[in-house]
C-alpha positions in Angstrom: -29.6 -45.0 1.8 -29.1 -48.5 0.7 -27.2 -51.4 2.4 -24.5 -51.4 -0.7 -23.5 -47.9 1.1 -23.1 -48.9 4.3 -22.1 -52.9 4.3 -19.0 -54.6 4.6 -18.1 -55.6 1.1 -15.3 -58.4 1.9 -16.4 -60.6 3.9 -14.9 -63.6 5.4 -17.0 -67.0 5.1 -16.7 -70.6 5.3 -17.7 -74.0 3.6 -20.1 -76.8 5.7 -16.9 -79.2 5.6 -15.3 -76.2 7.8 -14.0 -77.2 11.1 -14.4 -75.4 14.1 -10.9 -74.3 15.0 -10.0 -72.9 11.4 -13.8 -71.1 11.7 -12.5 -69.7 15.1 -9.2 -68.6 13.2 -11.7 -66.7 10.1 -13.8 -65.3 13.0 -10.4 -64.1 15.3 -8.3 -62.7 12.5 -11.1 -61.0 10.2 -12.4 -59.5 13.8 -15.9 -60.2 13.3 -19.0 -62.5 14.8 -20.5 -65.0 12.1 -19.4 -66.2 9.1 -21.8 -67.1 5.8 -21.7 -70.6 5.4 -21.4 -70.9 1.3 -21.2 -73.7 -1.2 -18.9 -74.7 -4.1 -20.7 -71.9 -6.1 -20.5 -69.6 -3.4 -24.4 -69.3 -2.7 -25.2 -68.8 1.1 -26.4 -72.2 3.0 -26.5 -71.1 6.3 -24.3 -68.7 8.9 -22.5 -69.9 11.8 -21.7 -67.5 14.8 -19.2 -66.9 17.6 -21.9 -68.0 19.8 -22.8 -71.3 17.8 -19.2 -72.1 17.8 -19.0 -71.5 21.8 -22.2 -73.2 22.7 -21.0 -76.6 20.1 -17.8 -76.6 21.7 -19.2 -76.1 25.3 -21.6 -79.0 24.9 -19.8 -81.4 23.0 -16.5 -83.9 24.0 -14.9 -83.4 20.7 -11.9 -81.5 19.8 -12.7 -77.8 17.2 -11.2 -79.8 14.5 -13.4 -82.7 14.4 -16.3 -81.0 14.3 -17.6 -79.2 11.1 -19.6 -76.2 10.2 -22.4 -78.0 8.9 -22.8 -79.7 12.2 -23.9 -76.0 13.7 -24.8 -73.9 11.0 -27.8 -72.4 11.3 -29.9 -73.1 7.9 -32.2 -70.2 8.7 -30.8 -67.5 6.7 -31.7 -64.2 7.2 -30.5 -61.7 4.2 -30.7 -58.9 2.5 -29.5 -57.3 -1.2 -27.3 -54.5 -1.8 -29.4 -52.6 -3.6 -32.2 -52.2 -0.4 -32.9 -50.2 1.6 -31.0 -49.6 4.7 -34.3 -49.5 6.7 -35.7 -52.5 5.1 -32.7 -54.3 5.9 -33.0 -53.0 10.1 -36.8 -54.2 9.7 -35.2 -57.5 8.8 -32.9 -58.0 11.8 -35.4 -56.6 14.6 -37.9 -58.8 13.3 -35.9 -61.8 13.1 -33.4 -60.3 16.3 -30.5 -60.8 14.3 -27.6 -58.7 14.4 -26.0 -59.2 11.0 -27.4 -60.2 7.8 -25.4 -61.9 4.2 -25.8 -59.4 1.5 -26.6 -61.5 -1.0 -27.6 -61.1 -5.0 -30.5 -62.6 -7.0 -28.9 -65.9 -7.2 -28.3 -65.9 -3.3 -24.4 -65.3 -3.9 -22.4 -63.7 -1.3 -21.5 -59.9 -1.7 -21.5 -58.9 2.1 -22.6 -58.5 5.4 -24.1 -55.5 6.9 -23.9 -55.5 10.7 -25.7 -53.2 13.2 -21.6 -52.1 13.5 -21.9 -50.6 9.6 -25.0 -49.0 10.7 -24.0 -47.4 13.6 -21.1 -45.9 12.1 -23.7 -44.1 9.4 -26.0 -42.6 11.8 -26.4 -39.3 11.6 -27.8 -37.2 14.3 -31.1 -35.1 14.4 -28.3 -31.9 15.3 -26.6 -32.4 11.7 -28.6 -29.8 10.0 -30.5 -32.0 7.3 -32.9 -34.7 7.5 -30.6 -37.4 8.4 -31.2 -40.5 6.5 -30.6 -43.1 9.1 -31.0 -42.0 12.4 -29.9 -42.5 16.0 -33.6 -43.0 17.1 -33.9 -45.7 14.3 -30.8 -47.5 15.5 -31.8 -47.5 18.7 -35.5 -48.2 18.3 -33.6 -51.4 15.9 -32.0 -52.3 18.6 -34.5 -52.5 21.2 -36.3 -55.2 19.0 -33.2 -57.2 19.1 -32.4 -57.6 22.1 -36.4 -57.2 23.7 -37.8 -60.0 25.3 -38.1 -63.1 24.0 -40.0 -66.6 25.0 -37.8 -69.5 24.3 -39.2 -71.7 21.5 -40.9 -74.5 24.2 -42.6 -71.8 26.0 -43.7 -70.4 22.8 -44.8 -73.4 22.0 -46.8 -74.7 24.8 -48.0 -71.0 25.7 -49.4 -71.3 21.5 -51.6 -74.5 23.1 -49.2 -76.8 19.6 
């Protein structure tokens, strides 16, 4: 199975000069959780989350629409292409404990997002009568790396002796 057969293939995203409160308004009425951050030629930069948004609000005395994207984006970008694999792509997010990931082409232009949600919905289960192609277990096991332990970057840090 590849990610073009289970990705969302419209998805909503944002420029850096983005302020919060219209993000909030692409994240509230598309009903989803990050948005790809993209520039005038509508190659990915970064992602921004629900969770970004909260935490830059929460810790900042400004109003949503005086802060922009770019002030929060995250400018790690984790991705994948269409054409993968589906597994590829889950190996991806458990080991970077990302739930979604920009589908992207060669020339890092947005086509997607493929979200634990889109795999979820394709499972199959071992009762179906063929070898399913993405499993429960694998969905599961997926998201048990997620969301498993992990150090905050300090600790990490000292615990690495840096």
């Amino acid at each position: 199975m590849r990610v073009q057969d289970v990705m969302m293939g419209t998805p909503a995203c944002c420029s850096p000069e983005t302020n919060l409160g219209a993000a909030t308004e692409l994240l509230w009425n598309h009903n989803c959780g990050i948005l790809p951050v993209v520039d005038a030629q509508q190659k990915v930069v970064g992602v921004v989350t629900d969770r970004d948004i909260c935490v830059a609000l929460g810790t900042r005395n400004r109003l949503p629409g005086e802060i922009a994207v770019a002030e929060v984006v995250s400018g790690q970008v984790y991705s994948c292409q269409a054409q993968d694999d589906v597994h590829a792509a889950l190996e991806t997010m458990a080991r970077n404990k990302v739930r979604r990931l920009p589908v992207i082409n060669r020339d890092g232009v947005l086509e997607g997002i493929l979200s634990m949600d889109n795999v979820v919905l394709h499972a199959e289960s071992a009762s179906s009568g063929r070898g399913a192609e993405l499993s429960h277990g694998e969905i599961v096991d997926t998201l048990q790396r997620i969301y498993g332990p992990q150090l905050p970057q300090v600790v990490r840090t000292r615990a690495a002796g840096v």
